[in-house]
Backbone as ProteinMPNN parsed JSONL, in Angstrom:
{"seq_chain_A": "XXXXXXXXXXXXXXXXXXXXXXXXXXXXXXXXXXXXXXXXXXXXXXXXXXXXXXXXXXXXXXXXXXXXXXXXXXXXXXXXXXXXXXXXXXXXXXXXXXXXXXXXXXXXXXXXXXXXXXXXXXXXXXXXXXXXXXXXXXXXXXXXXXXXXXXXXXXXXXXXXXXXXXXX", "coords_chain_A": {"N_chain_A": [[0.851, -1.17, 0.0], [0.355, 2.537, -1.375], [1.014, 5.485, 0.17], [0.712, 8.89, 0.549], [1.713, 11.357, 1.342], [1.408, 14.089, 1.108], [-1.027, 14.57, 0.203], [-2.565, 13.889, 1.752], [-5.937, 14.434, 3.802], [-5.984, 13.611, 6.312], [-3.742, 14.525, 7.766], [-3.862, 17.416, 7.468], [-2.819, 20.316, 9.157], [-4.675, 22.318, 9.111], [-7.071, 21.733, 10.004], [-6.992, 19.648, 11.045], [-6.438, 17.514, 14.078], [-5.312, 16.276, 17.521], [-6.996, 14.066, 18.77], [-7.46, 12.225, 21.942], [-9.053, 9.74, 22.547], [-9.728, 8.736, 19.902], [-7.948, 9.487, 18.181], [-7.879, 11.061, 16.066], [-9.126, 13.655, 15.0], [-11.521, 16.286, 13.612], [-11.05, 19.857, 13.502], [-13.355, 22.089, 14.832], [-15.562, 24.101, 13.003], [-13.775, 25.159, 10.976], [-11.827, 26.195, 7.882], [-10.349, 24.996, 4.669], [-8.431, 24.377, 1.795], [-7.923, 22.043, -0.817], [-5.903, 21.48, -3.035], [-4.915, 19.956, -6.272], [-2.985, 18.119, -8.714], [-5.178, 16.891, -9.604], [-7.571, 17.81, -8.76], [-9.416, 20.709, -6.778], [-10.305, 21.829, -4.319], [-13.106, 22.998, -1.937], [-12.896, 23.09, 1.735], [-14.896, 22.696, 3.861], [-15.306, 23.128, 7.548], [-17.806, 22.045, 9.633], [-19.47, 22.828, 12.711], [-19.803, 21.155, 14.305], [-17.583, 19.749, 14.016], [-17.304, 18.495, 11.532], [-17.31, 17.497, 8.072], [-19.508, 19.816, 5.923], [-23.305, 20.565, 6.228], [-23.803, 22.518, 9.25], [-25.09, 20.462, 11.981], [-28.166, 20.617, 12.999], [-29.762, 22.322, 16.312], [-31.78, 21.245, 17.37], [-33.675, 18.685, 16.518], [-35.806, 18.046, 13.612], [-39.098, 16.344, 12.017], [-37.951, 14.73, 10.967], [-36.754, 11.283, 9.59], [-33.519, 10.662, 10.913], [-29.886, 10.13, 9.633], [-27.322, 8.937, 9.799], [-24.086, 9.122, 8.897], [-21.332, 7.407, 8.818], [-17.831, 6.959, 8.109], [-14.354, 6.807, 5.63], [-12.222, 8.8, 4.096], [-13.829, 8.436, 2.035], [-16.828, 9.27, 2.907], [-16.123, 11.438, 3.927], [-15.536, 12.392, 1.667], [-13.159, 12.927, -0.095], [-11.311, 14.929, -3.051], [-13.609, 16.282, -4.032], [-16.288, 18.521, -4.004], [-18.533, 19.158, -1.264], [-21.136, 19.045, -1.821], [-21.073, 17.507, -3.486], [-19.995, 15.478, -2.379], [-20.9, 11.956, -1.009], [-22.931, 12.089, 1.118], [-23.522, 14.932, 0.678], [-24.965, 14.244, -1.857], [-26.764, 12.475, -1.008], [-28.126, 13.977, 0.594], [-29.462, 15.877, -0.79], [-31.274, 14.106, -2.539], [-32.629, 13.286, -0.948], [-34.627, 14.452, 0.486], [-36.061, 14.344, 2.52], [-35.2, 12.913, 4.492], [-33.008, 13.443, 7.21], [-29.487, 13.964, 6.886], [-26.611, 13.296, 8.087], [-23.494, 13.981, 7.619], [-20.682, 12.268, 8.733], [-17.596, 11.29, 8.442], [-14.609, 10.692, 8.782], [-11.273, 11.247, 7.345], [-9.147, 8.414, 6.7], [-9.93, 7.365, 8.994], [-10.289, 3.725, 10.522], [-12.41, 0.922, 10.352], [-12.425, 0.541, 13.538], [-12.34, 3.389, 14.814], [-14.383, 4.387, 14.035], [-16.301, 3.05, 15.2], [-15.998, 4.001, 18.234], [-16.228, 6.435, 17.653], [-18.824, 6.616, 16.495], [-20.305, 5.333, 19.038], [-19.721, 7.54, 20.619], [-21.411, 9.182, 19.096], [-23.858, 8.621, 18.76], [-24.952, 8.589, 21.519], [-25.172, 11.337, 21.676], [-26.77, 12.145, 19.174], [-28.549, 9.901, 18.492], [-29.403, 8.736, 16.426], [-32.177, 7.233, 13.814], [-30.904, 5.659, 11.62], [-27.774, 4.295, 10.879], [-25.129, 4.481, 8.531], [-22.605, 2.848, 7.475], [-19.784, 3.209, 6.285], [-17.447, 1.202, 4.778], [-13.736, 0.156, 3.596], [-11.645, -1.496, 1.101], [-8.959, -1.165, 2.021], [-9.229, -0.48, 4.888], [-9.329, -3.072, 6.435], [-6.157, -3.007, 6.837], [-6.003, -1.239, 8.192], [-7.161, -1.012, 10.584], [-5.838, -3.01, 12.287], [-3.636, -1.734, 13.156], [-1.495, 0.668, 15.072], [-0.831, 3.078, 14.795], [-1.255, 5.254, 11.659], [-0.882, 7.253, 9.305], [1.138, 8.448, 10.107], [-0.128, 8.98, 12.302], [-1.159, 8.189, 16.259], [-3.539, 6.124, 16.474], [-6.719, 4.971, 17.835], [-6.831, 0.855, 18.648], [-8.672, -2.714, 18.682], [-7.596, -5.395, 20.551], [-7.679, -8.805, 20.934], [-8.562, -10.369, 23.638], [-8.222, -13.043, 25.271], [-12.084, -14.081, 24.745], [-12.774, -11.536, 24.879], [-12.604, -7.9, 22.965], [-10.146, -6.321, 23.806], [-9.615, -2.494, 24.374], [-7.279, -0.382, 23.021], [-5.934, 2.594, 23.631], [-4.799, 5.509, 22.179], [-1.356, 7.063, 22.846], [-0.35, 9.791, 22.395], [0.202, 12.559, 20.511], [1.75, 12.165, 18.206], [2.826, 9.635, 15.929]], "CA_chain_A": [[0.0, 0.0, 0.0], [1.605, 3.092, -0.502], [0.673, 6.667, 1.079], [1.389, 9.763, -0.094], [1.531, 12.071, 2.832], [0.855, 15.705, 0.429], [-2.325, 14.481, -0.436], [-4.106, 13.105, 2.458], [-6.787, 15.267, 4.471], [-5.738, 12.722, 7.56], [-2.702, 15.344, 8.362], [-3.687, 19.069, 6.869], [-2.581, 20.875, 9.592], [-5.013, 23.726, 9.08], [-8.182, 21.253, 10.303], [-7.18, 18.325, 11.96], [-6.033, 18.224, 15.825], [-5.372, 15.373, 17.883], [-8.102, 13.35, 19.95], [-7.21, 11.092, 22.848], [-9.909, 8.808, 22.374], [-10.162, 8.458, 18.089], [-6.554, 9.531, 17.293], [-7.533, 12.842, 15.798], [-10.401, 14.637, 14.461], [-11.049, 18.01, 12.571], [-11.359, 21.645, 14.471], [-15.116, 22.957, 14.457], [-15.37, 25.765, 12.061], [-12.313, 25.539, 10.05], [-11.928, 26.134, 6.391], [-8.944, 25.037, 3.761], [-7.973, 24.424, 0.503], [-7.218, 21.412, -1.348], [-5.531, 21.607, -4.475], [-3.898, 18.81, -6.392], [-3.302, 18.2, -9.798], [-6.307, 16.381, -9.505], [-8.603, 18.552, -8.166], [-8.723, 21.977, -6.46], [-11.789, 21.844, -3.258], [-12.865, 24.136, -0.338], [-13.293, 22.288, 2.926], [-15.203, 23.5, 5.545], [-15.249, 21.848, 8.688], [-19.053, 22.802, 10.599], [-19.573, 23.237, 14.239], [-19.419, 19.462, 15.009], [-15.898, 19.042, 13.28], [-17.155, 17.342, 10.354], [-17.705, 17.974, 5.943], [-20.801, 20.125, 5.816], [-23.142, 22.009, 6.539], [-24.147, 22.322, 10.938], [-26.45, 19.932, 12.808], [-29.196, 21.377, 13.852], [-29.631, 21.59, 17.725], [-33.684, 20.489, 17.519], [-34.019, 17.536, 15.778], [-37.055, 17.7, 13.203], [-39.413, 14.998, 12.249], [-37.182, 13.254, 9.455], [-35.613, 10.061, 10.106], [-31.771, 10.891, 10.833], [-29.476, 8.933, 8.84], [-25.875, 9.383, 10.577], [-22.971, 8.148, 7.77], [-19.95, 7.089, 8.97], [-16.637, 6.353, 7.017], [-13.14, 7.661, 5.648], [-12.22, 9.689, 2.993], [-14.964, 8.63, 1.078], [-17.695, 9.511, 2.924], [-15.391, 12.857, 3.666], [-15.819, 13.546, 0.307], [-12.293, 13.394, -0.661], [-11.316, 15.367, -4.286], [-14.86, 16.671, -4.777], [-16.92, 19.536, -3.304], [-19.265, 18.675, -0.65], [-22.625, 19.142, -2.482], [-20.69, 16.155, -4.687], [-20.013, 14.309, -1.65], [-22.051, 10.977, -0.826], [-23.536, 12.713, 2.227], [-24.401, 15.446, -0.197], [-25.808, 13.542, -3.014], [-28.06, 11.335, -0.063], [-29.449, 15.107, 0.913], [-29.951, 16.297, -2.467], [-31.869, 13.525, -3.69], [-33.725, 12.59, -0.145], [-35.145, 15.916, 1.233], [-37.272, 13.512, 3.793], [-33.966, 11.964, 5.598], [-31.511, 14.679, 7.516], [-28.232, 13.278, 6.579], [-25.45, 13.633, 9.481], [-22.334, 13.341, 7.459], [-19.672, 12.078, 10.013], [-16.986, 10.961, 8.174], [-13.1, 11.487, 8.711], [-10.661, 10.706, 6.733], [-8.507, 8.09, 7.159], [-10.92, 6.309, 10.13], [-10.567, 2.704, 10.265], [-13.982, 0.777, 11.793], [-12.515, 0.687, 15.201], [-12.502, 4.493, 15.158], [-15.9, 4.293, 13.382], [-16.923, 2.541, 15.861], [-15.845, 5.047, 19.188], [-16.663, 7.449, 17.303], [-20.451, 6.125, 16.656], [-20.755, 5.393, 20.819], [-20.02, 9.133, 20.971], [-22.569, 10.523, 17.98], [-25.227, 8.319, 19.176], [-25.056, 9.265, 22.829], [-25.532, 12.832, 21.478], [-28.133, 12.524, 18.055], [-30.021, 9.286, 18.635], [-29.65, 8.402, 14.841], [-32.666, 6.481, 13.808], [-30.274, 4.603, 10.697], [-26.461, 4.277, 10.892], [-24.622, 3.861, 7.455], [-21.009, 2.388, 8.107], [-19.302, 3.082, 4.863], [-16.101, 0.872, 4.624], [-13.1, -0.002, 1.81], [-10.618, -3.049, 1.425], [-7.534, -0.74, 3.588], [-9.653, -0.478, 6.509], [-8.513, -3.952, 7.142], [-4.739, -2.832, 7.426], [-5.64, -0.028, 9.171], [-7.487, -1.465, 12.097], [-4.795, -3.622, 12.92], [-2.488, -0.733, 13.203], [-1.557, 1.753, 15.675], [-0.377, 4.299, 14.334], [-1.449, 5.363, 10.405], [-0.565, 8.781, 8.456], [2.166, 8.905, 11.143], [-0.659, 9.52, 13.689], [-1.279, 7.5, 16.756], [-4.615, 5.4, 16.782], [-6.559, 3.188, 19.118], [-7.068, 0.009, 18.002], [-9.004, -3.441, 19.692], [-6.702, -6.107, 20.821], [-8.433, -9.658, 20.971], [-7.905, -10.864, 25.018], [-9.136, -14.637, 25.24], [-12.444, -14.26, 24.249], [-13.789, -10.241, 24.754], [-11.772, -7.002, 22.15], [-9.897, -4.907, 24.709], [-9.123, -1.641, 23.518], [-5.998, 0.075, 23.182], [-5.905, 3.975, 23.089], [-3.721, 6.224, 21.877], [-1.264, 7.922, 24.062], [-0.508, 11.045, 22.312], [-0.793, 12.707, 18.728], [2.73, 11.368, 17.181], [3.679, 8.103, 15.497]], "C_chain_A": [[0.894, 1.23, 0.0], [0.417, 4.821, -0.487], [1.465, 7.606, 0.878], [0.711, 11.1, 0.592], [0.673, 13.392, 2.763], [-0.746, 15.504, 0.535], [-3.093, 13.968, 0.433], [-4.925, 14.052, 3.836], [-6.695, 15.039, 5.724], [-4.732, 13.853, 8.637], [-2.506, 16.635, 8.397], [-4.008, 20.017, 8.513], [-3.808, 22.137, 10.296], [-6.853, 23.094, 9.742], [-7.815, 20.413, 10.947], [-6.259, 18.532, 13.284], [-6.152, 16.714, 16.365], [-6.701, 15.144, 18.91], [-7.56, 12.2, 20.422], [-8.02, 9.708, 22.786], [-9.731, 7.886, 20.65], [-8.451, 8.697, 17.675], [-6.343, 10.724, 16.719], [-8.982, 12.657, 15.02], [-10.389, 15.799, 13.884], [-11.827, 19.016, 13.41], [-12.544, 22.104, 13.769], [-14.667, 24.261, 13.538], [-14.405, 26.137, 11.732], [-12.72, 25.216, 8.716], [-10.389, 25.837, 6.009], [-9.446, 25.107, 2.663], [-7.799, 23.099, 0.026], [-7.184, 21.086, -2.878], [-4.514, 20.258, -4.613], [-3.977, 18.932, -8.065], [-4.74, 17.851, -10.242], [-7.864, 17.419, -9.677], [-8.224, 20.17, -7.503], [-10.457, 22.404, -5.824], [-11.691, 22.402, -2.349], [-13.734, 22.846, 0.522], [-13.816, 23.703, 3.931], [-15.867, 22.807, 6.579], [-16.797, 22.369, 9.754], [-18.502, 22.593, 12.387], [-19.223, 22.501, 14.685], [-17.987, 18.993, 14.971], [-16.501, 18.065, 12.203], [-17.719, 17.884, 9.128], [-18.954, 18.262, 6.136], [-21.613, 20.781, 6.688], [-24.003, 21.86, 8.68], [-25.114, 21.611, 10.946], [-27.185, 20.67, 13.19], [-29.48, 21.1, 15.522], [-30.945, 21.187, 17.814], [-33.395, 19.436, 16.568], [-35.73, 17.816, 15.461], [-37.542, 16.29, 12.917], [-39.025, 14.501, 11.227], [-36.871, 12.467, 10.222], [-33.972, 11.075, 10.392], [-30.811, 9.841, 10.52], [-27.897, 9.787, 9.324], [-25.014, 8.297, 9.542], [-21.697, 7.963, 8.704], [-19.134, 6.461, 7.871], [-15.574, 6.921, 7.385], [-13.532, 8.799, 4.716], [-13.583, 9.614, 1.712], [-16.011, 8.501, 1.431], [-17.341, 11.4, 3.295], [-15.589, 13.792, 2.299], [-14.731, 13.785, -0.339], [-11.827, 13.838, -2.402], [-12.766, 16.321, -4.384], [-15.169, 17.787, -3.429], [-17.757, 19.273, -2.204], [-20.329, 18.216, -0.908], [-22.347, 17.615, -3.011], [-20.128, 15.064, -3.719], [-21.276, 13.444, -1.294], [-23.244, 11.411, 0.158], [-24.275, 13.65, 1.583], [-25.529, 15.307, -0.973], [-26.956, 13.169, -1.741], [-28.964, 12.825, 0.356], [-30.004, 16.067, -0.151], [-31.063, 15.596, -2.848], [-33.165, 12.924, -2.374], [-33.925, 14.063, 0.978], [-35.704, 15.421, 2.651], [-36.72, 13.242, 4.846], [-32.939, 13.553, 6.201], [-30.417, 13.79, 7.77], [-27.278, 13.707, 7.151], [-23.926, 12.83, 8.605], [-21.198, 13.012, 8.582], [-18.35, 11.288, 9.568], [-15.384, 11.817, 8.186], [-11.701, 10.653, 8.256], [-9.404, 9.98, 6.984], [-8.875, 6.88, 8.672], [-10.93, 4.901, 9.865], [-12.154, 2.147, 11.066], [-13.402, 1.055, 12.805], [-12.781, 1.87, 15.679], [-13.961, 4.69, 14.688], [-16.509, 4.471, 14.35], [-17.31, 3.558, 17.309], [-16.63, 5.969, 18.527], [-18.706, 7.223, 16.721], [-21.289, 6.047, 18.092], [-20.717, 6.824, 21.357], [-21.153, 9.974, 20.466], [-23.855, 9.868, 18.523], [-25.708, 7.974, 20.805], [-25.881, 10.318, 22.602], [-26.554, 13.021, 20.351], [-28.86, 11.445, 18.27], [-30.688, 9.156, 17.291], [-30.533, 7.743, 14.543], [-31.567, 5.57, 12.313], [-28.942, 5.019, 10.827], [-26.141, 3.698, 9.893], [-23.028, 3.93, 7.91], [-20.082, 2.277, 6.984], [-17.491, 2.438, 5.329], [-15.623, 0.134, 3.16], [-11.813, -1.167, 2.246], [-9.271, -2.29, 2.186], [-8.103, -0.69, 4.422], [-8.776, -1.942, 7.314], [-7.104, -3.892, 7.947], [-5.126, -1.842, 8.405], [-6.487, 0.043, 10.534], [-7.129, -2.271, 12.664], [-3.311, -3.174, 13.205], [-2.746, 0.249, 14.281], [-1.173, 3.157, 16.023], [-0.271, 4.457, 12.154], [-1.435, 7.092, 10.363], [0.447, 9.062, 9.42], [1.444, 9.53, 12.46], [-1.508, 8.122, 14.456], [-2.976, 7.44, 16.813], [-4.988, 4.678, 17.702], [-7.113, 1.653, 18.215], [-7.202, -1.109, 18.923], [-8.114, -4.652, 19.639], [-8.194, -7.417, 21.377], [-7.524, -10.17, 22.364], [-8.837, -12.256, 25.663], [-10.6, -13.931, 24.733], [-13.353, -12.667, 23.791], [-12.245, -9.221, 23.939], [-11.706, -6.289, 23.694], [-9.32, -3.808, 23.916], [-7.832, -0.832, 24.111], [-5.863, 1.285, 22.981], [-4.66, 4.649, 22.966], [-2.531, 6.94, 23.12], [-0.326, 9.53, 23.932], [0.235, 11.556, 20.622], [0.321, 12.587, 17.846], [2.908, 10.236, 17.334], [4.664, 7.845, 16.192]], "O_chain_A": [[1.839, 1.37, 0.777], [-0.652, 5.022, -1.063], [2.688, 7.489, 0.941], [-0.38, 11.644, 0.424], [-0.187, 13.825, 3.529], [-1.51, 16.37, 0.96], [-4.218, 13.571, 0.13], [-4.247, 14.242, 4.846], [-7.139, 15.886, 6.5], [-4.881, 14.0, 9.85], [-1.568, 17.198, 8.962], [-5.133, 20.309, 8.918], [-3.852, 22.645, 11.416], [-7.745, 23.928, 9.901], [-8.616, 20.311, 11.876], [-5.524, 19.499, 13.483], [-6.938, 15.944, 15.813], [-7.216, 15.989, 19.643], [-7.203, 11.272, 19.697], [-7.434, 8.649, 23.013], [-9.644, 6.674, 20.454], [-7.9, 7.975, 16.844], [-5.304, 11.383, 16.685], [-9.615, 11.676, 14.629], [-9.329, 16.369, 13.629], [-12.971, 18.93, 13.856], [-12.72, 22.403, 12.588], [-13.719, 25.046, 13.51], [-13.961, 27.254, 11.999], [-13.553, 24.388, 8.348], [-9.42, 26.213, 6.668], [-10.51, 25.641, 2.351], [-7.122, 22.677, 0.963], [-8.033, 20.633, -3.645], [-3.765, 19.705, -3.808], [-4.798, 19.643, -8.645], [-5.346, 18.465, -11.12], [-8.776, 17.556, -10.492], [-7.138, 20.735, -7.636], [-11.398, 22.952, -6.4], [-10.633, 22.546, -1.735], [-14.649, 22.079, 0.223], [-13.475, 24.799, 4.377], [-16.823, 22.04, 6.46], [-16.555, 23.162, 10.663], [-17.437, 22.299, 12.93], [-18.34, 22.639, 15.532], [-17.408, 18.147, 15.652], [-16.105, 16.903, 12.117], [-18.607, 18.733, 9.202], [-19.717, 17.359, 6.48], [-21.204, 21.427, 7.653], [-24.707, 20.901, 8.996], [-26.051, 21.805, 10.171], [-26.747, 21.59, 13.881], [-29.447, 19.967, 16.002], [-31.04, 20.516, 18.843], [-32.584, 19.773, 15.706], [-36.645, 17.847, 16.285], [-36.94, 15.273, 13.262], [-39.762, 13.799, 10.534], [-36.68, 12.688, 11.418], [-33.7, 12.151, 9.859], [-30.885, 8.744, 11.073], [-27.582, 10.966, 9.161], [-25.193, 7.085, 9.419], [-21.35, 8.991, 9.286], [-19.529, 5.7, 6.988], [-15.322, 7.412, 8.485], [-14.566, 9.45, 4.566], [-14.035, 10.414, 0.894], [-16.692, 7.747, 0.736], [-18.077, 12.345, 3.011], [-15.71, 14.975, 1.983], [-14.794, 14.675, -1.188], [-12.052, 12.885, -3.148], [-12.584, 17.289, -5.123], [-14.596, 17.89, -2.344], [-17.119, 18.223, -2.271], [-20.704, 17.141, -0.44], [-23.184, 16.714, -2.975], [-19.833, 13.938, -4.12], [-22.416, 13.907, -1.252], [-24.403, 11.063, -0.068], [-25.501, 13.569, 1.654], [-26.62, 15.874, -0.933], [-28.027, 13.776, -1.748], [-30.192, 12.839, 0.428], [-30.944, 16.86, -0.086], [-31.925, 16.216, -3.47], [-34.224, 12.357, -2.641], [-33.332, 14.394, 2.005], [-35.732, 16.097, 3.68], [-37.254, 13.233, 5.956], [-32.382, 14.417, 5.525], [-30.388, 12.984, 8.7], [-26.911, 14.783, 6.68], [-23.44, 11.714, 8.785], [-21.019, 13.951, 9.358], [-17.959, 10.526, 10.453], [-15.068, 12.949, 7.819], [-11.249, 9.638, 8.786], [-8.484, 10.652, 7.451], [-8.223, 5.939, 9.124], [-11.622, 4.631, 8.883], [-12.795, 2.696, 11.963], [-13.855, 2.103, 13.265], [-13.356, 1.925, 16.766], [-14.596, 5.437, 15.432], [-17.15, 5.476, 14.658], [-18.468, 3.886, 17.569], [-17.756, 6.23, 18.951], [-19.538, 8.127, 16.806], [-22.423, 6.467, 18.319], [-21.427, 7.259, 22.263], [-21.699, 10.959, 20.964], [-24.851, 10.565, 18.716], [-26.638, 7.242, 21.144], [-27.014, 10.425, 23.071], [-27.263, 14.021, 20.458], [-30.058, 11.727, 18.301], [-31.866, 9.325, 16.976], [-30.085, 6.704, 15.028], [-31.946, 4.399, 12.347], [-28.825, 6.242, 10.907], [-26.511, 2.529, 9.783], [-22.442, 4.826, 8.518], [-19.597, 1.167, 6.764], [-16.627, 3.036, 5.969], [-16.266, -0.262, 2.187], [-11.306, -1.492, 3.319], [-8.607, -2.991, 2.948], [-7.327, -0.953, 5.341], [-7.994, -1.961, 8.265], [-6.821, -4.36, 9.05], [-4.468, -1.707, 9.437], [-6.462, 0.963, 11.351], [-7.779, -2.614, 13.651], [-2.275, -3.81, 13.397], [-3.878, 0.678, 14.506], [-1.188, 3.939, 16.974], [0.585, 3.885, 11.479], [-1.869, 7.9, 11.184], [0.602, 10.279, 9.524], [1.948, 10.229, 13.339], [-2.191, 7.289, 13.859], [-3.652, 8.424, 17.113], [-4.285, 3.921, 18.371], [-7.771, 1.694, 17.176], [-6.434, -1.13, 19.885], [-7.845, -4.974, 18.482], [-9.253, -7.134, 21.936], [-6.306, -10.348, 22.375], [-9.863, -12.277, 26.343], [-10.283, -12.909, 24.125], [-14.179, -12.519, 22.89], [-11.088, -9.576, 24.164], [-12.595, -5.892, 24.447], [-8.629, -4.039, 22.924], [-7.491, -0.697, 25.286], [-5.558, 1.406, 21.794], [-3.634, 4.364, 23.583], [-2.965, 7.281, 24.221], [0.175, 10.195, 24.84], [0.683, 10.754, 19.802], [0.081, 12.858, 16.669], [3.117, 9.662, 18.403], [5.317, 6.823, 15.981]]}, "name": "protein", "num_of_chains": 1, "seq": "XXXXXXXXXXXXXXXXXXXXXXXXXXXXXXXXXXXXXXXXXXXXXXXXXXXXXXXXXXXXXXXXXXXXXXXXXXXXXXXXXXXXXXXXXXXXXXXXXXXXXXXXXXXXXXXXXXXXXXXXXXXXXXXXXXXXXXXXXXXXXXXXXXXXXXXXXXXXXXXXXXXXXXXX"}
């Protein structure tokens, strides 16, 4: 696998911040840039720390459909509107769509990070978007050069292993 440090949203300085629990996360109400040959997208990070646009603090009467993932429920290359989270509130006016994706998240962080969002929204559907590297990267404890937690199998229950601070 290989990893190409310029280009990944996991480390941009100008949004992401370490978390003790998850490994790191992105700073409420930050904006960047990302340009590549590729592409050339504005990020903006809402209130919650995550792609798009603020939760509302009332919950109306839609369903709530809470996404989880990495980079590609992040939205990486594309605009937000053109992210999956986007598209799902574009095309389903009925559902309020809680993007929650951060790039670079293997499940295990998914996962924490799901026991935290549905403490606090009380999602009626949870989408768990995952991709064939998750595997490597939830048997790792430390990815993009930043420390992760990750569950350790102890006879027969996952104990977990947390980070213990925001360098590789």
């Amino acid at each position: 696998i290989i990893r190409v440090p310029g280009l990944s949203p996991t480390t941009h300085p100008g949004y992401v911040m370490h978390d003790d629990e998850l490994g790191w996360r992105y700073r409420p109400n930050t904006q960047a840039r990302h340009s590549s040959a590729e592409f050339d997208v504005e990020i903006a990070i809402n209130a919650q720390g995550f792609r798009g646009p603020d939760w509302p603090a009332v919950r109306d009467a839609r369903p709530l459909v809470l996404v989880l993932g990495d980079s590609l429920v992040f939205g990486w290359g594309v605009q937000e509107h053109e992210s999956l989270c986007g598209l799902l509130r574009a095309q389903h006016a009925e559902w309020d769509v809680r993007g929650a994706g951060i790039s670079g998240y293997a499940p295990d962080q998914q996962l924490l990070l799901l026991r935290r969002l549905c403490a606090e929204q009380h999602p009626d559907v949870v989408v768990c978007v995952s991709t064939a590297n998750d595997a490597y990267e939830t048997v790792n404890d430390v990815m993009y050069g930043l420390r992760k937690p990750r569950f350790v199998l102890d006879g027969t229950t996952a104990r977990l292993i947390t980070t213990a601070g925001p360098e590789g």
